[in-house]
C-alpha positions in Angstrom: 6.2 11.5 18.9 8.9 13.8 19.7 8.3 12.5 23.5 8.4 9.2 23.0 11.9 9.0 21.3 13.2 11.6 24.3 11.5 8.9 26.6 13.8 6.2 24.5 17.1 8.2 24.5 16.3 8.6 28.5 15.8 5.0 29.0 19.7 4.6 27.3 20.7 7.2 29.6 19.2 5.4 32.5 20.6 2.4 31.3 24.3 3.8 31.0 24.1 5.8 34.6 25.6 4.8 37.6 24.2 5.7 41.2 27.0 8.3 41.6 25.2 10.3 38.9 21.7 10.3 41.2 20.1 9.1 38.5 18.0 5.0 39.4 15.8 3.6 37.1 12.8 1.6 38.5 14.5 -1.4 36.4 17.9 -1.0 38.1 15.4 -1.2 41.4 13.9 -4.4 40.5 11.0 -3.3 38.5 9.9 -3.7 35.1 7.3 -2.4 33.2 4.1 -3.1 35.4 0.5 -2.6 33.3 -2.4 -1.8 35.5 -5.3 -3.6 34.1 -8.9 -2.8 34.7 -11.2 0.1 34.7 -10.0 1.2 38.4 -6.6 -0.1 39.3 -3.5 0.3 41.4 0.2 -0.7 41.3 2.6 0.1 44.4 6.0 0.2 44.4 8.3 0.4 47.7 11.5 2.0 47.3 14.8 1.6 49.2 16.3 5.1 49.8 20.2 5.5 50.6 20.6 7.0 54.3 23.3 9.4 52.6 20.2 10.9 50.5 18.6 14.2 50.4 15.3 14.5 49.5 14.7 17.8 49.7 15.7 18.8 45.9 15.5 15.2 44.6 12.6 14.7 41.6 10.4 11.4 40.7 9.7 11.1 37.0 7.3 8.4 35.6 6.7 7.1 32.2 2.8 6.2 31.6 2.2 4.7 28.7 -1.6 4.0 27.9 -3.6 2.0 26.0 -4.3 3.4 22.7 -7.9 2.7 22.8 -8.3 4.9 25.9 -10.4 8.0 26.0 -7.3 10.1 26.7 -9.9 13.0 28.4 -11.8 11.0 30.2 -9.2 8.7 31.6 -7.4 9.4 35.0 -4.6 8.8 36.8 -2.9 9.7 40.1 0.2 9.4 42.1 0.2 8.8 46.0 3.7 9.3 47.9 3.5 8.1 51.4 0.2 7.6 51.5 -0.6 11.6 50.8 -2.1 12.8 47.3 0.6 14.1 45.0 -0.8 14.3 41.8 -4.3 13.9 39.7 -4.6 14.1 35.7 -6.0 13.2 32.9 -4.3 11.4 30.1 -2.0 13.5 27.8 -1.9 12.5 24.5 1.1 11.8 24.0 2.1 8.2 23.5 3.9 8.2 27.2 3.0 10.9 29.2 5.8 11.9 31.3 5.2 13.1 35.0 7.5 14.9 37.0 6.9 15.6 40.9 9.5 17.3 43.4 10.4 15.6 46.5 10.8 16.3 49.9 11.9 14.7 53.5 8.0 14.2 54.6 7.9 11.6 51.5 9.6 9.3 53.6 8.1 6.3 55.5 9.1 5.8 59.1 11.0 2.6 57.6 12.9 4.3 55.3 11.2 3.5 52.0 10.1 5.5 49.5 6.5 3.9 49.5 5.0 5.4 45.6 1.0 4.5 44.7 -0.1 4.8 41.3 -4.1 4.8 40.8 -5.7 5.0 37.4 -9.6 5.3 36.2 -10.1 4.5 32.7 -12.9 4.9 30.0 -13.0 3.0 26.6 -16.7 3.3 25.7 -17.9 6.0 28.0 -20.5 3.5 29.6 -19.1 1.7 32.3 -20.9 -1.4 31.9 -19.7 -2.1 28.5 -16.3 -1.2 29.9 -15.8 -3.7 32.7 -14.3 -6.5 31.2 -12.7 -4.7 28.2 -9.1 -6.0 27.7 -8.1 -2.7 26.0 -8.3 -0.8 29.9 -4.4 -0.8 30.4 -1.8 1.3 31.4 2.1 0.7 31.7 4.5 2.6 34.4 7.7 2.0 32.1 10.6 0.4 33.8 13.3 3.7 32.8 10.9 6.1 35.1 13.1 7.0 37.3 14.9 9.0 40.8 16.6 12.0 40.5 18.3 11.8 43.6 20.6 14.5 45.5 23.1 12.3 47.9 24.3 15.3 50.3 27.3 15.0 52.8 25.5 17.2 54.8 23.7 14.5 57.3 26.0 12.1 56.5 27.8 11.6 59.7 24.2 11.4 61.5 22.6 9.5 59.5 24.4 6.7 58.9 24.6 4.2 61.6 25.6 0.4 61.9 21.7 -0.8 61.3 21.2 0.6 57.7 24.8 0.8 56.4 24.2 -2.9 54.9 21.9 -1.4 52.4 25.0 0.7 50.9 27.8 -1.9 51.3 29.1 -3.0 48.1 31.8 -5.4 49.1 33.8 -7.9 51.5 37.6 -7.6 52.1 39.2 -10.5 54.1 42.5 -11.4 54.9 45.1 -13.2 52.1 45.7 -16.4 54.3 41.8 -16.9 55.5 41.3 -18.6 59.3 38.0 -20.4 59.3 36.4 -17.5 61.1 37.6 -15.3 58.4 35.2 -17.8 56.0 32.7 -17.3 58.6 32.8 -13.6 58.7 32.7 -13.2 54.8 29.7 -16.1 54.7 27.3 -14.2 57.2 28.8 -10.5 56.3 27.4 -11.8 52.7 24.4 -13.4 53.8 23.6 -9.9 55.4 24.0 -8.4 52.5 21.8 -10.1 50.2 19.0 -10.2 52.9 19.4 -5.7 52.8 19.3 -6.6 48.8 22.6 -5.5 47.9 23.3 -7.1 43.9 26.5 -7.6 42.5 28.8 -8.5 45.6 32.4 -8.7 45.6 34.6 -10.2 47.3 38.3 -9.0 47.8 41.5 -9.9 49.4 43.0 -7.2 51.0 45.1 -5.3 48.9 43.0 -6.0 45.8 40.1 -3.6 46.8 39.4 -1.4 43.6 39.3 2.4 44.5 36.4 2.8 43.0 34.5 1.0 45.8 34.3 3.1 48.5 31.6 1.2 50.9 32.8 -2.2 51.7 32.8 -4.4 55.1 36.5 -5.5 56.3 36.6 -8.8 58.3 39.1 -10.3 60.2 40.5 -10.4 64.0 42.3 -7.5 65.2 45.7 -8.8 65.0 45.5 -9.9 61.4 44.2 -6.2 60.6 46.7 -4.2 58.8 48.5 -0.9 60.6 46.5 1.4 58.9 43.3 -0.5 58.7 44.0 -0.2 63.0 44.0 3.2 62.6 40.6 3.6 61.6 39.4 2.2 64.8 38.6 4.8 67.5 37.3 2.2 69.5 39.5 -1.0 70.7 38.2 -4.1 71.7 39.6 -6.4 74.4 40.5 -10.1 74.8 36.9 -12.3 74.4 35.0 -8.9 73.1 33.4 -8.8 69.7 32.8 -5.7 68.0 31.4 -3.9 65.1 33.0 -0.2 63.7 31.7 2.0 61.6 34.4 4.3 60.0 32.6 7.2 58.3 34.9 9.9 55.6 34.2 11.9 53.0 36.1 11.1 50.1 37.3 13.2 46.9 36.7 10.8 43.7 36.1 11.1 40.4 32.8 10.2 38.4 31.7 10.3 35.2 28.7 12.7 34.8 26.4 11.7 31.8 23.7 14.2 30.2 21.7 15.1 27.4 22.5 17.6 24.4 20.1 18.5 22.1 22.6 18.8 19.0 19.8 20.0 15.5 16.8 18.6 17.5 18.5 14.9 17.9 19.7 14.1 21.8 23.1 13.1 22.1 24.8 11.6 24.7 27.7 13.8 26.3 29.9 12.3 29.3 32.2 14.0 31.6 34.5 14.0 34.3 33.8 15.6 37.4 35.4 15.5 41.1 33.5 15.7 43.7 33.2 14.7 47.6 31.9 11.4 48.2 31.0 9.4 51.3 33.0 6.2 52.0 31.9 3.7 54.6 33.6 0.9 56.0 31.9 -2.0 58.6 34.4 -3.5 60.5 33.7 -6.9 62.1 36.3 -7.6 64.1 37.4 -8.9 68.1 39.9 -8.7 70.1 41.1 -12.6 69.8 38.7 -15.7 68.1 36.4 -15.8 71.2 35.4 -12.0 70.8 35.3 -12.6 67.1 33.6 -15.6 67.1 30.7 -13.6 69.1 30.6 -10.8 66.7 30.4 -13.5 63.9 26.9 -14.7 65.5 25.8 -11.4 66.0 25.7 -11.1 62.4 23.3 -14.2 62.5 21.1 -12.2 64.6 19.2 -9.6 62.4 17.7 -7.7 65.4 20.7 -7.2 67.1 21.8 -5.7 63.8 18.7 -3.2 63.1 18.5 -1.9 66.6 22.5 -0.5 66.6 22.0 3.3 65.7 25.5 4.2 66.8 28.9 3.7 65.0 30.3 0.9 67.2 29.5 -1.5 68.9 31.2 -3.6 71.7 30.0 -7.4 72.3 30.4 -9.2 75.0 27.7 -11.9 75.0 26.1 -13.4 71.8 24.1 -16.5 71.1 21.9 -17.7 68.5 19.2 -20.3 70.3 16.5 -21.2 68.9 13.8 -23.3 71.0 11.5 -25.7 68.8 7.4 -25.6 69.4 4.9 -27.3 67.6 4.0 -24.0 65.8 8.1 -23.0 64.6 8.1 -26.7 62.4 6.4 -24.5 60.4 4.2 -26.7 59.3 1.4 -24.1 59.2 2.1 -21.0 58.0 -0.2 -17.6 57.5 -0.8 -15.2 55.2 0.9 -12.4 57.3 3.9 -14.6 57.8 4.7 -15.1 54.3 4.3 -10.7 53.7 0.6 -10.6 53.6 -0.6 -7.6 54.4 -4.3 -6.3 55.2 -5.5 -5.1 52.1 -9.2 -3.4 51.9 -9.8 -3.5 48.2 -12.5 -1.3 46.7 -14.1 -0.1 43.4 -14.5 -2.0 40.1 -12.5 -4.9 38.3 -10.6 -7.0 39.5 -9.6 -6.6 42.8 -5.9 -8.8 43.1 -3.7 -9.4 46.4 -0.6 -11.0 45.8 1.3 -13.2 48.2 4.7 -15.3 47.9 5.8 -18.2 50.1 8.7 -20.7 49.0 9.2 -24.3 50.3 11.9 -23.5 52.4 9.7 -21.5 54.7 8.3 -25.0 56.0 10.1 -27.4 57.6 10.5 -30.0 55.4 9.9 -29.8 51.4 5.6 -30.1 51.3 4.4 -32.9 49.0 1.1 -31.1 49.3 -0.4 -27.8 50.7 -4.0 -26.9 51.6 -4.6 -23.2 50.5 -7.2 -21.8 53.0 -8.7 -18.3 52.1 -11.1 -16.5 54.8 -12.3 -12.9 54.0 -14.7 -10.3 54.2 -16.9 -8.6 51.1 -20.0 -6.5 50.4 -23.1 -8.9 50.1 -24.7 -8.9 46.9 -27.8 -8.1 45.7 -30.3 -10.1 44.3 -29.3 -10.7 40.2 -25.6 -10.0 41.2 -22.4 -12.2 40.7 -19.1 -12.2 42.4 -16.4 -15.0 42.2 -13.3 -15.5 44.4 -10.6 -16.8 42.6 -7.2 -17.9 43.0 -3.9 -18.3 40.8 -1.4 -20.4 41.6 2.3 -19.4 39.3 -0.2 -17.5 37.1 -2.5 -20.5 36.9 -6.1 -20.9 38.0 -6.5 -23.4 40.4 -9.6 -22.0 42.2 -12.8 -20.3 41.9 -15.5 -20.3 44.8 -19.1 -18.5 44.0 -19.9 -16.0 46.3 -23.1 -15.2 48.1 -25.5 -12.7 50.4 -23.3 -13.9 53.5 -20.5 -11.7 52.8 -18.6 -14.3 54.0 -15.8 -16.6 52.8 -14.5 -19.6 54.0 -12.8 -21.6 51.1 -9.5 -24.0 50.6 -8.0 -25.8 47.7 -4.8 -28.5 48.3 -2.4 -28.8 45.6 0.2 -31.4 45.3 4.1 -31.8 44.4 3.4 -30.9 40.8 1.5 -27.8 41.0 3.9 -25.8 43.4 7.4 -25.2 42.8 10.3 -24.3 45.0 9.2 -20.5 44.7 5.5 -19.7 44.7 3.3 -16.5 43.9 -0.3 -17.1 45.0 -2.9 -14.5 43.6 -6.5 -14.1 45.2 -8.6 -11.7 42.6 -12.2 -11.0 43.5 -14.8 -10.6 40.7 -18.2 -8.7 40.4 -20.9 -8.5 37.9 -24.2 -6.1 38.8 -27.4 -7.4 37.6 -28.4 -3.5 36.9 -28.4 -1.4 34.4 -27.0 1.2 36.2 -23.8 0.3 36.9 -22.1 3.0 38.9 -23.7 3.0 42.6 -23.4 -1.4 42.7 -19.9 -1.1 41.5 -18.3 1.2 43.2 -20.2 -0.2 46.6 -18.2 -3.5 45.9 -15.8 -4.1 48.6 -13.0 -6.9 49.7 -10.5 -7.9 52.0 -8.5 -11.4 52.6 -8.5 -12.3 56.4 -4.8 -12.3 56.5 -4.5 -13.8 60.0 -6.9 -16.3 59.7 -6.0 -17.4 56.0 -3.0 -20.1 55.8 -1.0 -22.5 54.4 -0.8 -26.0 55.5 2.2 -28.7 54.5 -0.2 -31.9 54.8 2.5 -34.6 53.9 6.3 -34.2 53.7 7.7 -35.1 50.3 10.3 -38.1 50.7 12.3 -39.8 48.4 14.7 -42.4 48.1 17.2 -39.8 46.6 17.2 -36.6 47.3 17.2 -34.2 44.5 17.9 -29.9 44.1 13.7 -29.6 44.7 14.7 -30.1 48.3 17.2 -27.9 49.1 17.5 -26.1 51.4 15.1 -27.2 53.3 16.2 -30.5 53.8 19.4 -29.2 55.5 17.1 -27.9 58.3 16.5 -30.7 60.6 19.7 -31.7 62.8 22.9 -29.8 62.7 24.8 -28.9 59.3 28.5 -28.8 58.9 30.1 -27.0 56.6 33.4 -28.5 55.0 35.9 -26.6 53.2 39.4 -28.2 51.0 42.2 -25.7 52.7 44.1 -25.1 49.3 40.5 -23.7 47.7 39.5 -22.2 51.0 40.0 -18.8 49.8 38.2 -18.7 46.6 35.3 -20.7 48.7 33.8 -17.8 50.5 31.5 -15.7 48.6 30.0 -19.8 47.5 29.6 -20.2 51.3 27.8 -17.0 51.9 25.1 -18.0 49.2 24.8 -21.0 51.2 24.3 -19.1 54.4 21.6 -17.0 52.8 20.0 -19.5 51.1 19.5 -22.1 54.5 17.9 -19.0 56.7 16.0 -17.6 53.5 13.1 -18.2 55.2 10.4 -17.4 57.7 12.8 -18.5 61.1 16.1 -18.2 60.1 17.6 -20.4 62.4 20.1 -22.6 60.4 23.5 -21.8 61.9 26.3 -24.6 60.6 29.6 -25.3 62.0 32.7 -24.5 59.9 35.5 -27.0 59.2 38.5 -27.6 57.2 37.9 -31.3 55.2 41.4 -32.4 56.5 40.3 -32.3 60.1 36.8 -33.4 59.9 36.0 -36.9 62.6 34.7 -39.2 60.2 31.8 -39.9 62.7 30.9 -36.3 62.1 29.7 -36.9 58.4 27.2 -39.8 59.7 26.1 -37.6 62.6 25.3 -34.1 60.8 24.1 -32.9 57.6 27.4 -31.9 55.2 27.8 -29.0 52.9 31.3 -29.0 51.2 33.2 -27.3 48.8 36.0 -29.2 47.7 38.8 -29.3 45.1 38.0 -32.5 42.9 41.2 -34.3 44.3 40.3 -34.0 47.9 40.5 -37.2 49.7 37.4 -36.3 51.6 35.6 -37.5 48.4 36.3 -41.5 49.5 34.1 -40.5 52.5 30.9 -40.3 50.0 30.5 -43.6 48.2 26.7 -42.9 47.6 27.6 -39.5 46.3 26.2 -39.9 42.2 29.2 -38.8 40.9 33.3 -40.1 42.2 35.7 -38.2 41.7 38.5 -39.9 42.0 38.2 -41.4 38.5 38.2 -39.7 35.8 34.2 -38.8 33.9 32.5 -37.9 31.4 28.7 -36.8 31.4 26.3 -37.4 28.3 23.5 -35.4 27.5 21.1 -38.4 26.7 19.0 -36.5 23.4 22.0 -36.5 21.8 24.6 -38.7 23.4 27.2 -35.4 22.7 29.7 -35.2 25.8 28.6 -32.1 28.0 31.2 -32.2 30.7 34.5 -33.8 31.8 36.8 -33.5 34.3 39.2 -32.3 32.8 37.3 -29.5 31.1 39.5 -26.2 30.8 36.7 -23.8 31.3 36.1 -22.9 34.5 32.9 -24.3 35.9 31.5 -25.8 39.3 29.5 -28.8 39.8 27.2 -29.7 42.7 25.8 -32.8 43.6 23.2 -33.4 46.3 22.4 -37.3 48.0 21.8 -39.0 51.0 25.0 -39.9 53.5 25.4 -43.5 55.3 23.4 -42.2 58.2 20.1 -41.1 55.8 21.8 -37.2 56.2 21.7 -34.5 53.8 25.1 -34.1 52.0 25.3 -31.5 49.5 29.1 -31.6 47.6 30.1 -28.4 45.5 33.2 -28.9 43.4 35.1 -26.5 41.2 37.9 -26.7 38.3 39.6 -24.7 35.6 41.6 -21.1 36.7 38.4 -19.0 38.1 37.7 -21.2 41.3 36.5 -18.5 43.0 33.7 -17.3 40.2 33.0 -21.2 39.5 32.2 -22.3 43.3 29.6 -18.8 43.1 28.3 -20.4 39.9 27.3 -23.9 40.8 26.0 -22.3 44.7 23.6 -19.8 42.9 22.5 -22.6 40.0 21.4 -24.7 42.6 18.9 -22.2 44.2 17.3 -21.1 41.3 13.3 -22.1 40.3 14.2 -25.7 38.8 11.8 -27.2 36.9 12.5 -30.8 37.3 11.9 -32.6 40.3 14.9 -34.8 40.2 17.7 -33.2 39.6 20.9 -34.3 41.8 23.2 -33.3 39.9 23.9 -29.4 38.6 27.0 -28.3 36.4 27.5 -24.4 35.6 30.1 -22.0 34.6 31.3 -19.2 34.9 29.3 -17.9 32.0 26.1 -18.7 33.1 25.7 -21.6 31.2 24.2 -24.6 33.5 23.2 -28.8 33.2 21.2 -30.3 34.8 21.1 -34.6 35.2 18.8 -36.9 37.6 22.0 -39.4 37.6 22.1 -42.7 39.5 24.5 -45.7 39.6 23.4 -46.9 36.8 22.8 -43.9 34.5 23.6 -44.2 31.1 24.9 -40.6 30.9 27.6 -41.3 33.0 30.9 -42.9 32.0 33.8 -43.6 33.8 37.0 -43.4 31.2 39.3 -44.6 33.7 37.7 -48.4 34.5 39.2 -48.9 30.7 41.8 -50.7 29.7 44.5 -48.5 27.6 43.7 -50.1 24.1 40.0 -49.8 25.0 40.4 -45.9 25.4 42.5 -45.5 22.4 40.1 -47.2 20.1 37.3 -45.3 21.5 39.4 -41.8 21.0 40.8 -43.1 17.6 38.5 -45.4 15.8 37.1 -42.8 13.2 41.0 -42.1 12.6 41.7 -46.2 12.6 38.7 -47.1 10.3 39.0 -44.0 7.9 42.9 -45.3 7.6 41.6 -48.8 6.8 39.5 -47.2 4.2 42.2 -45.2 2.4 44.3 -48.1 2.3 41.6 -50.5 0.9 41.0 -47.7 -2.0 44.4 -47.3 -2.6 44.9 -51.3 -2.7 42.0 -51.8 -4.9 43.3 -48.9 -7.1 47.0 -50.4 -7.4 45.6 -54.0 -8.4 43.3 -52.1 -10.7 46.5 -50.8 -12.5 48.7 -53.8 -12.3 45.7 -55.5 -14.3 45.4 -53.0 -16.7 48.4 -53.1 -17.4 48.9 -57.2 -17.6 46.0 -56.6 -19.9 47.9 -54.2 -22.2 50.3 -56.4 -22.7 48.5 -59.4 -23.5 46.7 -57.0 -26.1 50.0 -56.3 -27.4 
């Protein structure tokens, strides 16, 4: 018991810890609590290692917890790092069994990941029959297991290069008065980012850079660099060459260490300051005048230009992003290795799972249906034997195909619009039942593996509407050439927005989706008939009269109902700070997505309504998103005709003011109707008195 609440004060500890103090949780990596189910089963986890690490000296620690009804000594489990044994047990009995292992530099993958195997064999009943389908075979790797990790200066200076410096950025500084390539820069530099899985990314002005962050990527041409932000360069580049720079220091800095004091057998908490040397990385993308910069810009675009740069600089001369169309890149066809499938030989007893996740954006267009096609391998059965394949769709079962002597499977299942959403996990799990007594030989002969090449997915129809709707995007951005429209006034609180948008139109299997950038005042008007349009806009911008079929106009005044309650949830001139996309048809039948922001955090509401907009929606005609900057978000399907949408300004002035008044007006009227009835009440008494009298 004692255990289990040291395992609880470690998890706050965890919790509380920054990386500085070499201490990451599996949750602060992604991962939560993930419960092995079945007699024999597996869980993997990939890991992401800083290149400033040292593993030699660094420790893993798990958290198991098991199922109580588990035969704690006949039960098993063990830990695999890098495909290499690194530790076999049986279950303790403690309520979470704690396992520590040292680490060292031959735990590392080629790729850099710390790849971690958990296998477990567990016994309920002692009889493995009766144990097969037992729902009480579980076990838990809790989400505060954790690295201890030694980050050493020692390699430093060799092991970090331009390729996997991304991973450790934490930050983008640009200039105070932004060009359009600076937006540029910041919206693929963040792109980049969130494709190495960077979370939490700020972006700065320069001068505003907290010294706390110490890895950050500066953008900007050379000229607008500042003198001592020069300096740094050891490397100049000249007139039309791009050019990425790597400055590398060790810092001193100051961090707060956190650890554990056992004060009369309780834990408690103890922090304190420490100063110690720190690595500090900056990326500079830069050139030596908008041509060279503009190259280095679409470098950035160009992720294996990127990965294959193993020095500290790097000096562009020619870049380009082209991107030639076959029948096969419309992606209308896709296969299970293209969306991260893996070969996967599964073995043993249970159920035997492989996991695979495809969005809609990695097709071409948003699929109104997809066939699911599954070709694999497995052990024949015997005679008296059962085996099923089937498959989960978003954790439901859409599938299940018999299997047979053949040891062959050939099976496919279409689902429509309904069934799939805009982010998809497809599961194939693999059953068997022996028709003997004695279980052990039959099951652990039992053998599996999906066809990963072979197996696909297939868009059969393309989903079209007469409006387009937030089920759609991004994908429907990817035919023709987008433009991406910026007000100049809100330009500079615009750019960490536009790098969600960049991510999110080449979050996909080709990444090819490379718009133009353009300030709204300058834009042809024949441009927004001739390409798709993405802008971010203040709500006064002129550039809104250019969208009359856009659901919402802002150049009158609104008001938005929520129609379960007819309560007002938005207005224009709301004072918290929130954005508000919108996404329709142009004149031309082109994609037009409008992003709008008010209130004093422009910056932090433009981020808002770009993020609400890509998350798993689950209506399907949604055109309209509002969000602020506390996370709170609406969502309307809103036409010209919607009754949730009022225009205060078409009014006349009395109009308005009885609308804004009446309860005032008619509780007045009341009052004075009460107070007449009460005086004519008196002035009758009275007469009544005297009459009396």
């Amino acid at each position: 018991m004692n255990k289990f609440f040291t395992a609880l004060a470690l998890f706050f500890l965890l919790s509380t810890s920054s990386f500085a103090q070499r201490i990451v949780s599996f949750h602060a990596m992604g991962h939560d609590d993930d419960a092995i189910i079945g007699m024999s089963g597996s869980s993997a986890y990939y890991l992401k290692v800083d290149p400033s690490i040292e593993l030699n000296g660094s420790k893993l620690v798990l958290f198991v917890q098991p199922s109580q009804a588990l035969l704690k000594n006949l039960s098993y489990i063990n830990v695999i790092i890098n495909d290499r044994p690194a530790f076999s047990s049986r279950l303790s009995q403690d309520s979470v069994m704690t396992i520590t292992l040292n680490l060292s530099r031959q735990d590392m993958s080629s790729d850099k990941f710390l790849k971690i195997q958990v296998k477990t064999l567990c016994t309920v009943t002692d009889d493995k029959c009766k144990d097969l389908d037992n729902p009480a075979m579980w076990m838990k790797i809790k989400s505060y297991s954790y690295l201890s990790l030694v980050k050493s200066t020692t390699n430093f200076f060799t092991n970090v290069n331009i390729g996997n410096c991304f991973e450790t950025m934490k930050a983008i500084v640009y200039p105070a008065n932004p060009t359009l390539h600076d937006l540029k820069a910041v919206a693929w530099s963040y792109s980049r980012l969130k494709k190495a899985d960077v979370k939490n990314i700020a972006v700065y002005q320069e001068g505003r850079v907290p010294d706390s962050v110490k890895n950050y990527i500066v953008v900007g041409n050379l000229s607008t660099l500042h003198a001592d932000r020069r300096a740094m360069l050891k490397v100049i580049p000249q007139r039309g060459e791009g050019l990425f720079y790597l400055n590398k220091a060790v810092v001193r800095t100051i961090d707060t260490l956190t650890r554990l004091v056992n004060v009369k057998g309780k834990l408690v908490t103890v922090k304190s300051l420490a100063e110690t040397d720190a690595p500090s990385e900056i990326l500079f993308v830069s050139g030596g005048d908008d041509i060279g910069y503009e190259k280095t810009i679409t470098a950035l675009g160009n992720i294996n230009i990127l990965n294959s740069t193993f020095g500290d600089y790097l000096i562009i001369d020619k870049a380009e992003n082209k991107f030639f169309k076959t029948i096969d890149e419309n992606r209308s066809k896709l296969s299970f290795r293209q969306i991260g499938g893996t070969t996967n030989f599964m073995s043993g007893i249970g159920n035997l799972k492989s996991v695979y996740n495809f969005k809609n954006s990695d097709f071409s267009f948003t699929p109104k249906e997809v066939e699911i096609r599954v070709i694999a391998n497995y052990s024949s059965l015997a005679q008296g034997d059962r085996g099923y394949l089937n498959l989960y769709l978003n954790g439901m079962l859409i599938s299940s195909e018999k299997l047979d002597a053949s040891g062959k499977l050939n099976t496919s299942v279409t689902i429509n619009r309904y069934q799939h959403h805009k982010y998809n996990t497809l599961e194939t799990e693999f059953r068997f039942y022996s028709s003997g007594g004695n279980c052990s030989a039959s099951f652990n002969g039992f053998f599996a593996e999906v066809d990963v090449d072979k197996s696909y997915l297939e868009s059969k129809n393309p989903f079209i509407t007469s409006d387009l709707s937030f089920y759609q995007y991004p994908e429907t951005f990817n035919a023709g050439t987008t433009r991406i429209v910026v007000s100049k006034k809100y330009a500079p609180y615009a750019s960490a927005a536009m790098g969600e948008i960049i991510f999110e139109l080449n979050n996909n299997i080709n990444a090819n989706n490379f718009p133009e950038f353009e300030y709204s005042d300058s834009i042809d008007p024949n441009d927004l008939k001739k390409n798709n349009i993405i802008a971010l806009l203040s709500h006064d911008d002129p550039l809104m009269g250019d969208f009359p079929d856009a659901p919402i106009r802002f150049d009158r005044k609104f008001r938005l109902y929520n129609n379960e309650n007819n309560k007002i949830v938005y207005s224009l001139s709301d004072s918290v700070s929130n954005g508000l996309a919108q996404i329709f048809y142009g004149r031309s039948n082109n994609a037009v997505l409008v992003i709008t922001a008010t209130g004093k955090n422009l910056a932090n509401a433009f981020t808002a309504a770009s993020r609400s907009i890509t998350e798993q929606l689950s209506t399907l005609s949604s055109n309209v998103a509002i969000s602020d900057v506390n996370n709170n978000k609406y969502l309307f399907n809103i036409s010209k005709s919607s009754e949730n949408l009022e225009y205060i300004d078409t009014k006349s002035v009395l109009t308005r003011f009885w609308e804004s008044y009446n309860l005032y007006i008619l509780l007045g009227m009341l009052v004075l109707i009460l107070l007449s009835f009460l005086y004519i009440r008196a002035k009758v008494q009275k007469s009544t008195d005297i009459f009396s009298e």
